[in-house]
C-alpha positions as a Markdown table, in Angstrom:
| # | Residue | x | y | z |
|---|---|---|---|---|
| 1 | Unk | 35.2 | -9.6 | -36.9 |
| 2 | Unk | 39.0 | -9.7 | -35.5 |
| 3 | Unk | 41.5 | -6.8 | -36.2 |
| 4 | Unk | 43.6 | -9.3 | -38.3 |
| 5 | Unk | 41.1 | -9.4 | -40.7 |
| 6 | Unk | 39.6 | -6.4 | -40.6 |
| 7 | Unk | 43.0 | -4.2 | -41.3 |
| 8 | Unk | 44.0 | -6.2 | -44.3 |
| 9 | Unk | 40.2 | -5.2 | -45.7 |
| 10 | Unk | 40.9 | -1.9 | -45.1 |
| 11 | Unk | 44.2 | -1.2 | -46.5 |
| 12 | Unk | 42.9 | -2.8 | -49.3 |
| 13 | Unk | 40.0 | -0.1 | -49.5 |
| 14 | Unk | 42.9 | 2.8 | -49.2 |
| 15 | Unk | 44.8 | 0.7 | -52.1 |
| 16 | Unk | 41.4 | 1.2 | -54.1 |
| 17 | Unk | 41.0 | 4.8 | -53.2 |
| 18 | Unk | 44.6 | 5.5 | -54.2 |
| 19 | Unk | 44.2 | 3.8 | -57.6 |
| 20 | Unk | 40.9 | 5.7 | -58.3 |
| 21 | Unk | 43.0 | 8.9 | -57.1 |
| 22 | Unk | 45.8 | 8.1 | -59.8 |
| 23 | Unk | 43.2 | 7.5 | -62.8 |
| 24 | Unk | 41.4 | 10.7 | -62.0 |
| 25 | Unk | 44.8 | 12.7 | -62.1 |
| 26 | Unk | 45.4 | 10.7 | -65.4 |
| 27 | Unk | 41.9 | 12.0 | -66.7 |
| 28 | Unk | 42.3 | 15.4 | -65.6 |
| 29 | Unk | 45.9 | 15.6 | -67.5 |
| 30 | Unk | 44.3 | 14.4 | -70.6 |
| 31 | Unk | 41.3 | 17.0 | -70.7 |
| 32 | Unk | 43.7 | 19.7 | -70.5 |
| 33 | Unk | 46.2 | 18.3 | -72.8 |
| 34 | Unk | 42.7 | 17.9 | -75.4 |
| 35 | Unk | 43.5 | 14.3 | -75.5 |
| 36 | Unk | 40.7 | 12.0 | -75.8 |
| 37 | Unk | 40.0 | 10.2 | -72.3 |
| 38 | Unk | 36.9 | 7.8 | -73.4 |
| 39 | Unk | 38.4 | 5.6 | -71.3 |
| 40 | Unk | 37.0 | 6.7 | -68.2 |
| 41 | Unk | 33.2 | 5.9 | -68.4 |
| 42 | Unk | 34.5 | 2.1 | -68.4 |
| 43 | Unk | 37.0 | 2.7 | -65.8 |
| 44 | Unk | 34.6 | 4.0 | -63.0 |
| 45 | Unk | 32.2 | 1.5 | -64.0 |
| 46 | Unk | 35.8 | -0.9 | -63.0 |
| 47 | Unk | 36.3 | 1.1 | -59.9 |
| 48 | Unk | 32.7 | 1.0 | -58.5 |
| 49 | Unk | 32.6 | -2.9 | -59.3 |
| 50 | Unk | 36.0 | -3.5 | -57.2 |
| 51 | Unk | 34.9 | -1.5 | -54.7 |
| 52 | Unk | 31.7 | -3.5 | -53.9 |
| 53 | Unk | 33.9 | -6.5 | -54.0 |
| 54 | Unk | 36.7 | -5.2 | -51.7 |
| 55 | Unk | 33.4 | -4.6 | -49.7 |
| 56 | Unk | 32.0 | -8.1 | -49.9 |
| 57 | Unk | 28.7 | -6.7 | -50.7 |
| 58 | Unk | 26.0 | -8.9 | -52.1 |
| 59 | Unk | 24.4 | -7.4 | -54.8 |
| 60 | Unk | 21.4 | -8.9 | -56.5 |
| 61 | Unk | 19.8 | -6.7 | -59.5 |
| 62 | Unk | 17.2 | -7.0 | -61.4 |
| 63 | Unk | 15.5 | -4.9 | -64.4 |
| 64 | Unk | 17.5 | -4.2 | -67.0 |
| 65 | Unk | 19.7 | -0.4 | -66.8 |
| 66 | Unk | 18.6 | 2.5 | -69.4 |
| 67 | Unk | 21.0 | 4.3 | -70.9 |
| 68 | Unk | 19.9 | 8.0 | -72.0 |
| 69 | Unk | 17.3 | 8.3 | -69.1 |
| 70 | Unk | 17.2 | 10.0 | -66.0 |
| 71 | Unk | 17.9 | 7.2 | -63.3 |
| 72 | Unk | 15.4 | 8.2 | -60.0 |
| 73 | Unk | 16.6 | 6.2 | -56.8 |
| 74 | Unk | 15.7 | 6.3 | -53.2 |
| 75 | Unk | 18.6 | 7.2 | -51.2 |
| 76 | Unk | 19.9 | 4.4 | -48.0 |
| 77 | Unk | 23.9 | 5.0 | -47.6 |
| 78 | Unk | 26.7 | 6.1 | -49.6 |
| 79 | Unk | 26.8 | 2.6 | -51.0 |
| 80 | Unk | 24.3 | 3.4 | -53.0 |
| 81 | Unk | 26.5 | 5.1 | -55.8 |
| 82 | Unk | 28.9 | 1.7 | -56.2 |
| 83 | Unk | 26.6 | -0.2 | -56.3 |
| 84 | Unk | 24.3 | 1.2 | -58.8 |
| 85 | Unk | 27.6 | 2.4 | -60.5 |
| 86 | Unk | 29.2 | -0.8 | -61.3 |
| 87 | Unk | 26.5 | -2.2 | -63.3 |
| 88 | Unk | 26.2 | 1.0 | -65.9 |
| 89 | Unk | 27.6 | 4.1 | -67.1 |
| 90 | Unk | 26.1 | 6.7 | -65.2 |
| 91 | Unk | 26.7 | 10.1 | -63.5 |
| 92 | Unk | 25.4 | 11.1 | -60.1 |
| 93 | Unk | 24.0 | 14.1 | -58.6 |
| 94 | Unk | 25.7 | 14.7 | -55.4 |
| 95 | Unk | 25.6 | 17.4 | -52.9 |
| 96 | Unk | 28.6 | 20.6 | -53.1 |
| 97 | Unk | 29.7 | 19.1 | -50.4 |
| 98 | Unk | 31.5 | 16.2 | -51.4 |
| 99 | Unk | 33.5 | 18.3 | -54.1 |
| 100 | Unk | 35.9 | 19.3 | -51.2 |
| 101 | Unk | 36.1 | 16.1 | -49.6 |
| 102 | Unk | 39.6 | 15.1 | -49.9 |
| 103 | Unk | 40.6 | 12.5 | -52.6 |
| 104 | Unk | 36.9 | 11.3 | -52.8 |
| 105 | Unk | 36.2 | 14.9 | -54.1 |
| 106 | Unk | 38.8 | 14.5 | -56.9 |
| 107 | Unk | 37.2 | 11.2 | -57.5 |
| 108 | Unk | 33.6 | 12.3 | -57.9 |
| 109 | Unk | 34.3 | 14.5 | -60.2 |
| 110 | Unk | 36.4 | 12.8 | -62.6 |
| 111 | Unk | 33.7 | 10.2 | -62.8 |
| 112 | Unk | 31.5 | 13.4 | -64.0 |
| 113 | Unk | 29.5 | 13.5 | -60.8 |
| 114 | Unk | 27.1 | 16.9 | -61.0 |
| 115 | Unk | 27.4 | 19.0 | -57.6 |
| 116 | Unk | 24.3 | 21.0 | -56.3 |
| 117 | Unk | 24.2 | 23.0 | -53.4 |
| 118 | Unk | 22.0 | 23.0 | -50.8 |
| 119 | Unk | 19.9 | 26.5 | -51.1 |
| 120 | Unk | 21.9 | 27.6 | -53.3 |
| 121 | Unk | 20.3 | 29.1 | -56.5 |
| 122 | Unk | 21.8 | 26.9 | -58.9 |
| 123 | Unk | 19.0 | 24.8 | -60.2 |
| 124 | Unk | 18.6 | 26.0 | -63.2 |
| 125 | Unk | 21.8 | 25.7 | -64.4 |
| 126 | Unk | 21.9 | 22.1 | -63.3 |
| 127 | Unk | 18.9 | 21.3 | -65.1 |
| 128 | Unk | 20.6 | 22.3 | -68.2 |
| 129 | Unk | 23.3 | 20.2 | -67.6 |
| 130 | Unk | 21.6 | 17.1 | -66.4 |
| 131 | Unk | 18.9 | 17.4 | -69.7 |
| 132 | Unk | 22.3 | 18.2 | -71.9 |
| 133 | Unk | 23.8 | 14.3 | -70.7 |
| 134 | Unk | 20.4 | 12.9 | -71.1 |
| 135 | Unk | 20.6 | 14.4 | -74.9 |
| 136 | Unk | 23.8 | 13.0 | -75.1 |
| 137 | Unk | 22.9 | 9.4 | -74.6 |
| 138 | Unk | 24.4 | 9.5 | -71.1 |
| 139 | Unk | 22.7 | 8.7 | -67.7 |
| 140 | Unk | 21.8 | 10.5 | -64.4 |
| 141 | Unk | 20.8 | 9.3 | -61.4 |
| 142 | Unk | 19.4 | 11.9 | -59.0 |
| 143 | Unk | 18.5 | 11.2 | -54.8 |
| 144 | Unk | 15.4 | 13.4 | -55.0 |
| 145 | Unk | 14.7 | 12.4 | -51.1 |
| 146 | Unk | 17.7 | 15.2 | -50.7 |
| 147 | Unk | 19.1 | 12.8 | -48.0 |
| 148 | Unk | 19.5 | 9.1 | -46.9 |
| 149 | Unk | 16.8 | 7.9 | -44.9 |
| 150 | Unk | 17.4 | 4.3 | -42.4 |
| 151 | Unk | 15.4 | 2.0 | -45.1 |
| 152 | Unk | 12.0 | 1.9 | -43.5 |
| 153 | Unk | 10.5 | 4.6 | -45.2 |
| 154 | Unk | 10.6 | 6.7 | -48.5 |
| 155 | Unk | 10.6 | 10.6 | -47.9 |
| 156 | Unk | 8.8 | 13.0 | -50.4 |
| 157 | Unk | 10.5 | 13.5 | -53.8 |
| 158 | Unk | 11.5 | 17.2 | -54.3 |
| 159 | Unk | 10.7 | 17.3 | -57.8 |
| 160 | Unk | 12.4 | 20.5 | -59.6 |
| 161 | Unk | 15.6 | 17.9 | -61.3 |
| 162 | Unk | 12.6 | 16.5 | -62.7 |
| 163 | Unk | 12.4 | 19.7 | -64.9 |
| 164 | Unk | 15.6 | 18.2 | -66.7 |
| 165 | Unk | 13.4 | 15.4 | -68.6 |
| 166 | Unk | 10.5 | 17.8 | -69.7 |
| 167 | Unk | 12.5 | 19.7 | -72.1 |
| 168 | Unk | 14.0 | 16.7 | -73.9 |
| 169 | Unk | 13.5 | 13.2 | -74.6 |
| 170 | Unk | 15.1 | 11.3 | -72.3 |
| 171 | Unk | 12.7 | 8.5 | -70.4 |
| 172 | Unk | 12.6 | 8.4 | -66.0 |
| 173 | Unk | 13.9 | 4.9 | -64.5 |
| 174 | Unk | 13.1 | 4.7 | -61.0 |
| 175 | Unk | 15.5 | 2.4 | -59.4 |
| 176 | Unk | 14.7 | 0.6 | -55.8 |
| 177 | Unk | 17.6 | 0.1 | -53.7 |
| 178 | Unk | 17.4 | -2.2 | -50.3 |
| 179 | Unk | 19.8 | -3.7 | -48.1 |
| 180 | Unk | 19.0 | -6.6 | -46.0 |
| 181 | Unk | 18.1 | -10.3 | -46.8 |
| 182 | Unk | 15.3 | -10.9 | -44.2 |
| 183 | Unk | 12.1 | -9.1 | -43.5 |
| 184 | Unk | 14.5 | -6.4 | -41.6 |
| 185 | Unk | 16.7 | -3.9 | -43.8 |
| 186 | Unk | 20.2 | -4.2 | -43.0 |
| 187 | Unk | 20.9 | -1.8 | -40.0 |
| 188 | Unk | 24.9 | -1.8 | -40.9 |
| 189 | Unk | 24.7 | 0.1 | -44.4 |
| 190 | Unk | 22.5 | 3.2 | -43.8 |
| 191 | Unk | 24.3 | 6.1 | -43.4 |
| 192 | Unk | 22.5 | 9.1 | -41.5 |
| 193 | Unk | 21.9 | 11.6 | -39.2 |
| 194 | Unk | 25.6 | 12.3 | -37.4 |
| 195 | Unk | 27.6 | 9.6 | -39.2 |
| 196 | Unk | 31.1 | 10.2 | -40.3 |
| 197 | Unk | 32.6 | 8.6 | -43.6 |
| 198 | Unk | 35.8 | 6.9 | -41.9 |
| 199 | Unk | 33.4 | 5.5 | -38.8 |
| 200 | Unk | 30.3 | 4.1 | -41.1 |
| 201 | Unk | 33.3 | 2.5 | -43.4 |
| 202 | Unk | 34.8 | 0.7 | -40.3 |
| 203 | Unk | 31.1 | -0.8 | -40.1 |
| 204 | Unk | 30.8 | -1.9 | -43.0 |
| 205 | Unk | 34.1 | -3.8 | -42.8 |
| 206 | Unk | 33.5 | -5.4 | -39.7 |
| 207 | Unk | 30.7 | -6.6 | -41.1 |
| 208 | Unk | 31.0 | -8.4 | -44.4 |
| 209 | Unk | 28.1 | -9.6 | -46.7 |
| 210 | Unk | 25.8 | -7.5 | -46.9 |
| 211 | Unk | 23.4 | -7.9 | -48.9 |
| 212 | Unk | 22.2 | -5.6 | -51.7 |
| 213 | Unk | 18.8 | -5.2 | -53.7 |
| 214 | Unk | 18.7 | -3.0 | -56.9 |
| 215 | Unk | 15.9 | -3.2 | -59.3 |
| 216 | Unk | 15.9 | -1.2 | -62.2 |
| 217 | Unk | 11.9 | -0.5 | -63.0 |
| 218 | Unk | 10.5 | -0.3 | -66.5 |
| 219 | Unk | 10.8 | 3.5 | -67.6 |
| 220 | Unk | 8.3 | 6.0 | -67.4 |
| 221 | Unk | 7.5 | 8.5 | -70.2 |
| 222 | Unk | 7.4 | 11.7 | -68.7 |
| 223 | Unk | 5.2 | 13.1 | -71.4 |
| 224 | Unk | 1.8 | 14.8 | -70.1 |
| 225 | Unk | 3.1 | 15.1 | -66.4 |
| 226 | Unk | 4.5 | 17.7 | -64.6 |
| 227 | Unk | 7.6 | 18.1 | -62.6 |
| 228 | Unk | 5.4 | 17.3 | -59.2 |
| 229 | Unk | 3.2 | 14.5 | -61.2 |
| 230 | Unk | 6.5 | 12.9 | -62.3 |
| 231 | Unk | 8.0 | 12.7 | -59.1 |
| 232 | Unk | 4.9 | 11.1 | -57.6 |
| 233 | Unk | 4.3 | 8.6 | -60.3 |
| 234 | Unk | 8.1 | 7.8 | -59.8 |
| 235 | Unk | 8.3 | 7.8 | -55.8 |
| 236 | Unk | 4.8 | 5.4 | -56.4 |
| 237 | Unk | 6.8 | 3.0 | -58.2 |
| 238 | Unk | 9.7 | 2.5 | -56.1 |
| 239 | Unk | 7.7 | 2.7 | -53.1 |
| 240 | Unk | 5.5 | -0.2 | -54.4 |
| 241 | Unk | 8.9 | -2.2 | -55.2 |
| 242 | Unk | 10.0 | -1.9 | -52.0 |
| 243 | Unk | 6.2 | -3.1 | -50.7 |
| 244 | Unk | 6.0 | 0.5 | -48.7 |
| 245 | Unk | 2.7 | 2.4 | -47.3 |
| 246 | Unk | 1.3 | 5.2 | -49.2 |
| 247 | Unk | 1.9 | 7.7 | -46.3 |
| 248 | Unk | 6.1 | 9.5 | -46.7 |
| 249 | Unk | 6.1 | 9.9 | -43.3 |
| 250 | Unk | 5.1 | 6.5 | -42.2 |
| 251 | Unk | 7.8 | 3.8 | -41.0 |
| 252 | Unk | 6.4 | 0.5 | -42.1 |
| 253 | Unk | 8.6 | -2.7 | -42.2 |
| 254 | Unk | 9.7 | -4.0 | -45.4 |
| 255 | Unk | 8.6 | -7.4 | -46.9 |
| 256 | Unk | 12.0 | -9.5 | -48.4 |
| 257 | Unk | 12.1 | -8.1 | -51.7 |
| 258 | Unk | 12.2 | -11.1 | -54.0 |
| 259 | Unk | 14.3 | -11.0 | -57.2 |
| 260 | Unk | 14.4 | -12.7 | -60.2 |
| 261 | Unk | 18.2 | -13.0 | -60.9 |
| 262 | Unk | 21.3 | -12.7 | -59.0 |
| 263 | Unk | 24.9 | -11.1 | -59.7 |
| 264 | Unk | 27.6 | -10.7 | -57.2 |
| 265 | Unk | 30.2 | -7.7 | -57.7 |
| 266 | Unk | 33.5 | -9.1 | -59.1 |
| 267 | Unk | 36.6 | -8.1 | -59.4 |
């Protein structure tokens, strides 16, 4: 794709970012003023849907999203959280890293994203707080893989953020993400190993369309199973979705995921 169209794309994208940068400053001000922002679960869910379309992605979804639960996806790219985000009210679990990142940082958390870090001894607390939202009524989607993999394969589920689920009520969704629209996942949108944000972004732009697979699977009950049980029987059912092996370690090509309905982000 040609320079002309690809900087108009992207000015666009650091229009979007700004805008999302402005109504997390606007949130923050009103949590410590003690005004009521309940505004903001609707706007992110605004933001995420513009940004897949600023992004021409193709999203196709299937399932049906449930609130109250503890959402368990496989992890592809950092497309992953707009585009599960625009269709539902949820908050992520990200790494500590990202907290720091400029503006995106300030944008995470506004949208209530929970921050772990990696060996740090924090998993506890974020237990609590994931099992408090689920109590709540609220949504959480956790990346149990720890990291993005290239779409060929599904890593082992670390299962301890399962523990949030086994003190409360809330149900486990597992949710199947896939890009690609053939036999072949979409080589553009992973987002691993030594990949910067600005470089993988420039990717993406110069290569519009791609295509997006979510299904939202029917939700387990967690009751009976441990942490480790749940995050098997969980991993199982998105790797079946995707029409993956058994083995974590094994690569095996993916079959076209077929889907029963199609939405495209809008505007």
């Amino acid at each position: 794709m040609s320079a002309l169209v690809v900087v108009p794309r992207a000015l666009r994208v650091c229009e979007h970012v700004l805008t999302g940068s402005l109504l997390a400053s606007v949130a923050r001000l009103a949590r410590l003023l003690h005004l009521q922002h309940l505004w903001v679960p609707a706007a992110t869910c605004w933001w995420h849907r513009r940004l897949c379309w600023i992004l021409q992605l193709q999203v196709e979804v299937t399932g049906v999203f449930e609130p109250g639960a503890l959402l368990v996806a496989n992890h592809v790219s950092w497309l992953d959280i707009p585009t599960v985000g625009a269709h539902g009210t949820v908050a992520f679990v990200s790494k500590e890293e990202i907290r720091h990142w400029p503006i995106i940082g300030g944008l995470a958390q506004a949208a209530g994203t929970l921050f772990i870090k990696r060996g740090g001894n924090q998993a506890a607390d974020l237990i609590e707080q994931i099992g408090k939202r689920i109590d709540s009524g609220s949504s959480v989607l956790i990346f149990p893989e720890g990291t993005t993999g290239d779409g060929y394969a599904l890593r082992r589920f670390y299962p301890r953020l399962f523990a949030a689920v086994q003190a409360n009520a809330g149900a486990v969704q597992p949710v199947a993400i896939r890009y690609g629209s053939n036999a072949e996942p979409d080589p553009v949108a992973p987002f691993i190993d030594n990949d910067s944000l600005a470089i993988h972004l420039l990717r993406v732009l110069r290569n519009p369309g791609i295509h997006v697979h979510i299904a939202f699977l029917p939700p387990i009950d967690p009751t009976g199973h441990d942490r480790r049980s749940m995050a098997d029987v969980t991993r199982a059912a998105i790797a079946a979705r995707l029409g993956l092996g058994e083995q974590p370690a094994q690569y095996v090509k993916l079959p076209r995921v077929q889907t029963a309905s199609r939405t495209s982000a809008s505007r």
